[in-house]
BALOBA-1460 file (C-alpha; in Angstrom, 3 decimals):
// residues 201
<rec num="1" residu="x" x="-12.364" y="20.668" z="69.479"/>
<rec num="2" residu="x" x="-15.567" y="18.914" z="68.380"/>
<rec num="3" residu="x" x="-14.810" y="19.874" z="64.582"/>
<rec num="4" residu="x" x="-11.456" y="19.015" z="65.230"/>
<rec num="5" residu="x" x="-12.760" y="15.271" z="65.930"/>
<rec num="6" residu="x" x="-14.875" y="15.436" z="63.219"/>
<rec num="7" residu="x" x="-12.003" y="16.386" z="60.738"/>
<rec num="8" residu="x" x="-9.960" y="13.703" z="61.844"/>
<rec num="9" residu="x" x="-12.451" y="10.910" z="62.241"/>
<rec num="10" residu="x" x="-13.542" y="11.370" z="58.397"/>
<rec num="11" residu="x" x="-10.049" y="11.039" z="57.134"/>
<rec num="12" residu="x" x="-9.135" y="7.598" z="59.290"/>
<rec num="13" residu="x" x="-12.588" y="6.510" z="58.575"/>
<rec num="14" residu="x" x="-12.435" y="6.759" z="54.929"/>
<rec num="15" residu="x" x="-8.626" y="5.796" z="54.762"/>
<rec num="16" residu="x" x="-9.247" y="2.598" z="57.209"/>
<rec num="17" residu="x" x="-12.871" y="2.017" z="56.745"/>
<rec num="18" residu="x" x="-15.856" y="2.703" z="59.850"/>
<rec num="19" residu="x" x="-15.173" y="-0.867" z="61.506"/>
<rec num="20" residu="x" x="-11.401" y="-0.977" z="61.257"/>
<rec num="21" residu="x" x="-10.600" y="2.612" z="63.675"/>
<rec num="22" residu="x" x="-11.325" y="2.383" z="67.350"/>
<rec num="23" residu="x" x="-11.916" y="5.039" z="69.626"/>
<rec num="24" residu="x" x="-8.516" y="4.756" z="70.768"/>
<rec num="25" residu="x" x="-7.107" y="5.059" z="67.236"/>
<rec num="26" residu="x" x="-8.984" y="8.592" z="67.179"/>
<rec num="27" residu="x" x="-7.404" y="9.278" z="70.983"/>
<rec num="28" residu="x" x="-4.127" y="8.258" z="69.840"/>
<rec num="29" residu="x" x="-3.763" y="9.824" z="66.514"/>
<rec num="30" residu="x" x="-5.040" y="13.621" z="67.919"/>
<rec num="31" residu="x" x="-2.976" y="13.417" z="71.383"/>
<rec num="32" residu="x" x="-6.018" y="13.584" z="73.249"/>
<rec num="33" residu="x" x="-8.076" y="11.129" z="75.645"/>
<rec num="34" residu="x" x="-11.081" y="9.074" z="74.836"/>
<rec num="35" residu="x" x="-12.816" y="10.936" z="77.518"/>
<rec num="36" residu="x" x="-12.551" y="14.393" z="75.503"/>
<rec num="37" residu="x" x="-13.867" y="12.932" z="71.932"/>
<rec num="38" residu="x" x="-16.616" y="10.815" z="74.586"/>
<rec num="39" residu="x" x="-17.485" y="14.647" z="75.813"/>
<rec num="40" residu="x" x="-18.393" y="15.484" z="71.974"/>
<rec num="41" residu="x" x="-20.041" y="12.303" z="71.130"/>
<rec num="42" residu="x" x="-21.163" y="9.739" z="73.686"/>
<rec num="43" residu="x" x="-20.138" y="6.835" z="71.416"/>
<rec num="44" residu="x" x="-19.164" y="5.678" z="68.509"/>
<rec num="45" residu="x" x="-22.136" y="5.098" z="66.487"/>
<rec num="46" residu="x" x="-22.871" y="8.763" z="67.144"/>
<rec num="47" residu="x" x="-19.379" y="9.437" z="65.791"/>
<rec num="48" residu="x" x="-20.213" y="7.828" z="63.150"/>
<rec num="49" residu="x" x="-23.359" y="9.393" z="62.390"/>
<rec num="50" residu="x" x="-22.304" y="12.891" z="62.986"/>
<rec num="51" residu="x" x="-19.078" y="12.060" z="60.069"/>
<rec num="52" residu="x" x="-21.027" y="10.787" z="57.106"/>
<rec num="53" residu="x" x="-23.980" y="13.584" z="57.992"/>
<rec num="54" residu="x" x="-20.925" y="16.246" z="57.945"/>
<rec num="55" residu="x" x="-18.927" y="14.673" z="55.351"/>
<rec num="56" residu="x" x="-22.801" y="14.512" z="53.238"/>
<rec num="57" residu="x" x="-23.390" y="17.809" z="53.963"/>
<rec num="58" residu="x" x="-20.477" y="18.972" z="52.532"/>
<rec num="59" residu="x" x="-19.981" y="17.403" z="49.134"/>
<rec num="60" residu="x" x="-23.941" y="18.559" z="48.582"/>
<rec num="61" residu="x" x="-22.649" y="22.019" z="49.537"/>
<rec num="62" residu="x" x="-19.676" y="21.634" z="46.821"/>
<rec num="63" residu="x" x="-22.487" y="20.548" z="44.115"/>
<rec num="64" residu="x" x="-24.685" y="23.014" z="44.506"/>
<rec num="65" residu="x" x="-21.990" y="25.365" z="44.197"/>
<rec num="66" residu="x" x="-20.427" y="23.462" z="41.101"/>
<rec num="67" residu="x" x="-24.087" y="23.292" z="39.579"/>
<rec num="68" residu="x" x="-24.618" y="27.172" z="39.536"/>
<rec num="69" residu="x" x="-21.353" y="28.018" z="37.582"/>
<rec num="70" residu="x" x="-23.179" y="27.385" z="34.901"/>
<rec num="71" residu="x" x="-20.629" y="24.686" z="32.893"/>
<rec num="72" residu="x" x="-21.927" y="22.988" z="29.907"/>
<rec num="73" residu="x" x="-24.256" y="19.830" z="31.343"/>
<rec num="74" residu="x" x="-21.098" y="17.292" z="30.614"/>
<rec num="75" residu="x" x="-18.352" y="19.572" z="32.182"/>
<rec num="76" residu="x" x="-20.405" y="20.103" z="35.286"/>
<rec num="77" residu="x" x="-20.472" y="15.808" z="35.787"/>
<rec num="78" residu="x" x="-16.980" y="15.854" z="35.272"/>
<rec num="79" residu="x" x="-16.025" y="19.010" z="37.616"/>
<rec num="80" residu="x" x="-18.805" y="17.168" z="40.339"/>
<rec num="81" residu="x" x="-16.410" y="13.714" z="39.842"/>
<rec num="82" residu="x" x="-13.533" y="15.139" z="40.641"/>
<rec num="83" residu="x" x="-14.744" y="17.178" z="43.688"/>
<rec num="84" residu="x" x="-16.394" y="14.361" z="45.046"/>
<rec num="85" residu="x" x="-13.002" y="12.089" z="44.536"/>
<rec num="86" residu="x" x="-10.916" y="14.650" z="46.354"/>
<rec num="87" residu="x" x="-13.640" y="14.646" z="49.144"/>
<rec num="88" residu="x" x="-13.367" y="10.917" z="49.485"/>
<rec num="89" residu="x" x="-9.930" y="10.213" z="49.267"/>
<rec num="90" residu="x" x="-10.168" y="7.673" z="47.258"/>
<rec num="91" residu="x" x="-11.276" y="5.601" z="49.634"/>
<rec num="92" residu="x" x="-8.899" y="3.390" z="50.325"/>
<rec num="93" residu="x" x="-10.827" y="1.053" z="52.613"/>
<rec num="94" residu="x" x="-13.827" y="0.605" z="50.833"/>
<rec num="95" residu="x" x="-15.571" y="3.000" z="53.804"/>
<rec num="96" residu="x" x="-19.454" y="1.934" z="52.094"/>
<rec num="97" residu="x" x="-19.232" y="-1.217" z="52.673"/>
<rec num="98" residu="x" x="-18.305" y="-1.170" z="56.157"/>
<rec num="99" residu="x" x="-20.581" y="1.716" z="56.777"/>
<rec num="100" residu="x" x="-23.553" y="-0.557" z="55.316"/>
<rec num="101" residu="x" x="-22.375" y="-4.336" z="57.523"/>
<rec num="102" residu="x" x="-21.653" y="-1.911" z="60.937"/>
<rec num="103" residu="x" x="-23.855" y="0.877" z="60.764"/>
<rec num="104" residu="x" x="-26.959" y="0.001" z="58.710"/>
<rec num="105" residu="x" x="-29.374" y="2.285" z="59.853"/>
<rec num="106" residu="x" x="-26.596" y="5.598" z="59.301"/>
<rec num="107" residu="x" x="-26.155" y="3.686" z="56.095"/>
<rec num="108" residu="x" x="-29.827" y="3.193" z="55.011"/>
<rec num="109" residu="x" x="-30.664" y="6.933" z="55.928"/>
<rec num="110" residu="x" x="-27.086" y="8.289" z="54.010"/>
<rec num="111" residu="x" x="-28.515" y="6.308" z="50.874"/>
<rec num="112" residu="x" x="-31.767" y="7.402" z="50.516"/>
<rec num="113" residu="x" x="-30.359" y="11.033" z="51.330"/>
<rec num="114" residu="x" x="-27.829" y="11.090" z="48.231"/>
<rec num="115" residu="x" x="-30.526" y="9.384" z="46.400"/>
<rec num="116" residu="x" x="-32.859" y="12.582" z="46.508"/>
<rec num="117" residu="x" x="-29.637" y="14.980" z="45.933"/>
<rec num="118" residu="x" x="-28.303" y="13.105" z="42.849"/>
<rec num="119" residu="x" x="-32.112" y="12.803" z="41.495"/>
<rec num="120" residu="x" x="-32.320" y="16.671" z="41.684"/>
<rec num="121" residu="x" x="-28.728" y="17.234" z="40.364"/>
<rec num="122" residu="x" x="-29.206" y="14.112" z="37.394"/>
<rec num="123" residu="x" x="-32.452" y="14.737" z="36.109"/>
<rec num="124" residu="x" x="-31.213" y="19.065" z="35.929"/>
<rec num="125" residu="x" x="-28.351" y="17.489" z="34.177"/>
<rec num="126" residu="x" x="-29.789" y="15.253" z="31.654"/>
<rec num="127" residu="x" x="-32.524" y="18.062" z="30.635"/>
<rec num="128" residu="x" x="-30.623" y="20.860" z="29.917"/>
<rec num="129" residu="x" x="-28.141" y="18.788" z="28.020"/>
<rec num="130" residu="x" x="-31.437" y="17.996" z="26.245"/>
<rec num="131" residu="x" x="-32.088" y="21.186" z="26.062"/>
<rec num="132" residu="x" x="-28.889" y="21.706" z="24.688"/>
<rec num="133" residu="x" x="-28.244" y="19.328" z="22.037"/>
<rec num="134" residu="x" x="-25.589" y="17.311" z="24.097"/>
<rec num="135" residu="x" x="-28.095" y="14.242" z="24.863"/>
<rec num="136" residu="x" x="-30.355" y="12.438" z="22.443"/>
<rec num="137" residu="x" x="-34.120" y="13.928" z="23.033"/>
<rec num="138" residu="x" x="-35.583" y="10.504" z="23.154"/>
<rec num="139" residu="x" x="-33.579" y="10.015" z="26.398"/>
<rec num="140" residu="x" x="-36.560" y="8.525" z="29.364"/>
<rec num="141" residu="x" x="-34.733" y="11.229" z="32.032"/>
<rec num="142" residu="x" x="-36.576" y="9.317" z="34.948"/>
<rec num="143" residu="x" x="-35.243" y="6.269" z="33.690"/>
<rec num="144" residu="x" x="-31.784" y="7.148" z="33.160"/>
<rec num="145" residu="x" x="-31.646" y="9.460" z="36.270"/>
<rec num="146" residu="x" x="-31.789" y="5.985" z="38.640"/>
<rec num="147" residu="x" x="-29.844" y="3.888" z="36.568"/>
<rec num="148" residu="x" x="-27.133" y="6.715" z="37.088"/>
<rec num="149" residu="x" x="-27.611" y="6.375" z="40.995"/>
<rec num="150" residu="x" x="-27.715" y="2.781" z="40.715"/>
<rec num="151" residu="x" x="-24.298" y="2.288" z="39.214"/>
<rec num="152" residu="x" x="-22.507" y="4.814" z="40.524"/>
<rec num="153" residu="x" x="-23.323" y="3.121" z="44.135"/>
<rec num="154" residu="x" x="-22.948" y="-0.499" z="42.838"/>
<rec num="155" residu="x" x="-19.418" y="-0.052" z="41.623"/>
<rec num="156" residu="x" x="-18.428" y="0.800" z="45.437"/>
<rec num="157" residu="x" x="-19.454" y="-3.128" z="45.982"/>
<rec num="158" residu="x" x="-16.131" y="-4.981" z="46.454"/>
<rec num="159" residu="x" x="-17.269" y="-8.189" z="45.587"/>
<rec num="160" residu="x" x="-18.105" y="-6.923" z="42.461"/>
<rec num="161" residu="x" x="-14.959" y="-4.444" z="41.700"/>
<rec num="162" residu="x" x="-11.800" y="-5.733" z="43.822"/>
<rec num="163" residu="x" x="-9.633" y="-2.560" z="44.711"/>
<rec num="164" residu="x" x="-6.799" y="-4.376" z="43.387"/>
<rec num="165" residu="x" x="-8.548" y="-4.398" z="39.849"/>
<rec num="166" residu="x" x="-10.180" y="-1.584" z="39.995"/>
<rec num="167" residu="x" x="-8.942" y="1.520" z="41.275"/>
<rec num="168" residu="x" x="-11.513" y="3.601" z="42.660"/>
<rec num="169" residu="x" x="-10.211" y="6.716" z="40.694"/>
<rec num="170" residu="x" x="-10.293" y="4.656" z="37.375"/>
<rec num="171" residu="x" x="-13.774" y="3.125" z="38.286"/>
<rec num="172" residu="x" x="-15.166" y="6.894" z="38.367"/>
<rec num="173" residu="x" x="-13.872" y="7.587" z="35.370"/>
<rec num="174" residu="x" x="-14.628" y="4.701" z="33.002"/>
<rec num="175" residu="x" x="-18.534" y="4.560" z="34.433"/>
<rec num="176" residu="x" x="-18.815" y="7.859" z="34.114"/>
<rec num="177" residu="x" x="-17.860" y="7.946" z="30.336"/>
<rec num="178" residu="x" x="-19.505" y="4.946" z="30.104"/>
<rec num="179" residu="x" x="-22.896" y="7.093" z="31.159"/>
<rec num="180" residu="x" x="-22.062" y="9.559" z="28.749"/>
<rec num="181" residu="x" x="-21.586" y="7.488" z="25.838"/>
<rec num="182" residu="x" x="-24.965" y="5.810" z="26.157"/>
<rec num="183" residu="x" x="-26.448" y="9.398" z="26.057"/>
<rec num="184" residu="x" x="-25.185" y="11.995" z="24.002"/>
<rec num="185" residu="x" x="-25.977" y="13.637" z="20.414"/>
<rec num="186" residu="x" x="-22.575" y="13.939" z="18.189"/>
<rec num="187" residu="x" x="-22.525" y="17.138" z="19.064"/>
<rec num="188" residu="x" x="-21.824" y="15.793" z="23.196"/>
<rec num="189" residu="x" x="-19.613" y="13.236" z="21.769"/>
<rec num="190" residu="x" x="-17.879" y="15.705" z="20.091"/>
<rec num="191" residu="x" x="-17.325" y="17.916" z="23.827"/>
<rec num="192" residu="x" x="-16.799" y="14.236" z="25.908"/>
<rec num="193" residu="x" x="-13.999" y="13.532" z="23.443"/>
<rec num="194" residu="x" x="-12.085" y="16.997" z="24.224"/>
<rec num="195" residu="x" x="-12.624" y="16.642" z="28.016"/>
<rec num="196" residu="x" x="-11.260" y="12.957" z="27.974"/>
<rec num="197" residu="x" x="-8.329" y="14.374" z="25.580"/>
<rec num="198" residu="x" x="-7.411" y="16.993" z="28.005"/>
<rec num="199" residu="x" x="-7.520" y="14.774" z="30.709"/>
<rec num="200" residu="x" x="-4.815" y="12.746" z="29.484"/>
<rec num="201" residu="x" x="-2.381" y="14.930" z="28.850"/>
């Protein structure tokens, strides 16, 4: 049952946002009582917690396993966008933001735990395409790697980038080529340009 709470609690929280679903919400939408999800979890900021640390621990799961199939360094950021995307659903109710005004401690210690992930996974990225002639050599990987993280976290802000101009889907995809651009040889512009074209069809 306690999975079963979990599985349900991540999809309203990231469709309604951490703030916006009550207890009873989660009662009401599995047929159950408060007093059986308050059996699992003895309140709601433990919910809360136990969500984004399953939720967390799954996408890093889905990396790692997307990072050893061995794709070409520009495939593997666009196979690791889309898994994430389906993971998050899009998030239709900006989910970050009320994670980081509601819960800032779970928020604070999710950050700094997808910080050390995407370091790993970014800087492994940027030196084999390196390595590979897909990124310029001059690149300053430390620098790059944290600007990466930086953006991709920033663009979740929605006083910055209104839902209703920016599409969450769409804001993935046009920072992530904007990364890309700003990095590769013509040789990685030349393998960005097929992925894009495929994309559209």
């Amino acid at each position: 049952m306690k999975e079963e709470i979990l599985h349900k609690a991540t999809e309203l929280f990231l469709n309604l946002g951490f703030k916006s679903v009550t207890m009873d919400d989660l009662a009401h939408e599995m047929g159950i009582s408060k007093k059986t999800i308050y059996s699992h979890f003895k309140n709601k900021t433990k919910l809360v917690e136990e969500t984004t640390s399953n939720l967390f621990c799954t996408i890093s799961t889905g990396i790692e396993q997307i990072r050893g199939l061995d794709k070409n360094p520009i495939e593997e950021l666009y196979e690791i966008k889309k898994f994430v995307m389906m993971h998050l659903k899009n998030e239709k109710s900006s989910p970050q933001h009320q994670l980081q005004r509601y819960y800032p401690k779970i928020y604070d210690n999710m950050h700094s735990r997808q910080f050390d992930i995407m370091q790993e996974c970014i800087v492994d990225n940027l030196q084999r395409g390196i390595d590979q002639g897909m990124y310029r050599d001059s690149l300053q990987i430390d620098f790059i790697s944290r600007i990466y993280f930086s953006g991709i976290t920033s663009i979740k802000n929605q006083k910055l980038f209104p839902m209703h101009k920016f599409p969450v889907s769409h804001l993935m995809e046009a920072y992530l080529e904007y990364h890309l651009r700003g990095i590769v040889t013509p040789k990685g512009r030349s393998i960005l340009n097929s992925i894009i074209n495929s994309n559209h069809q």
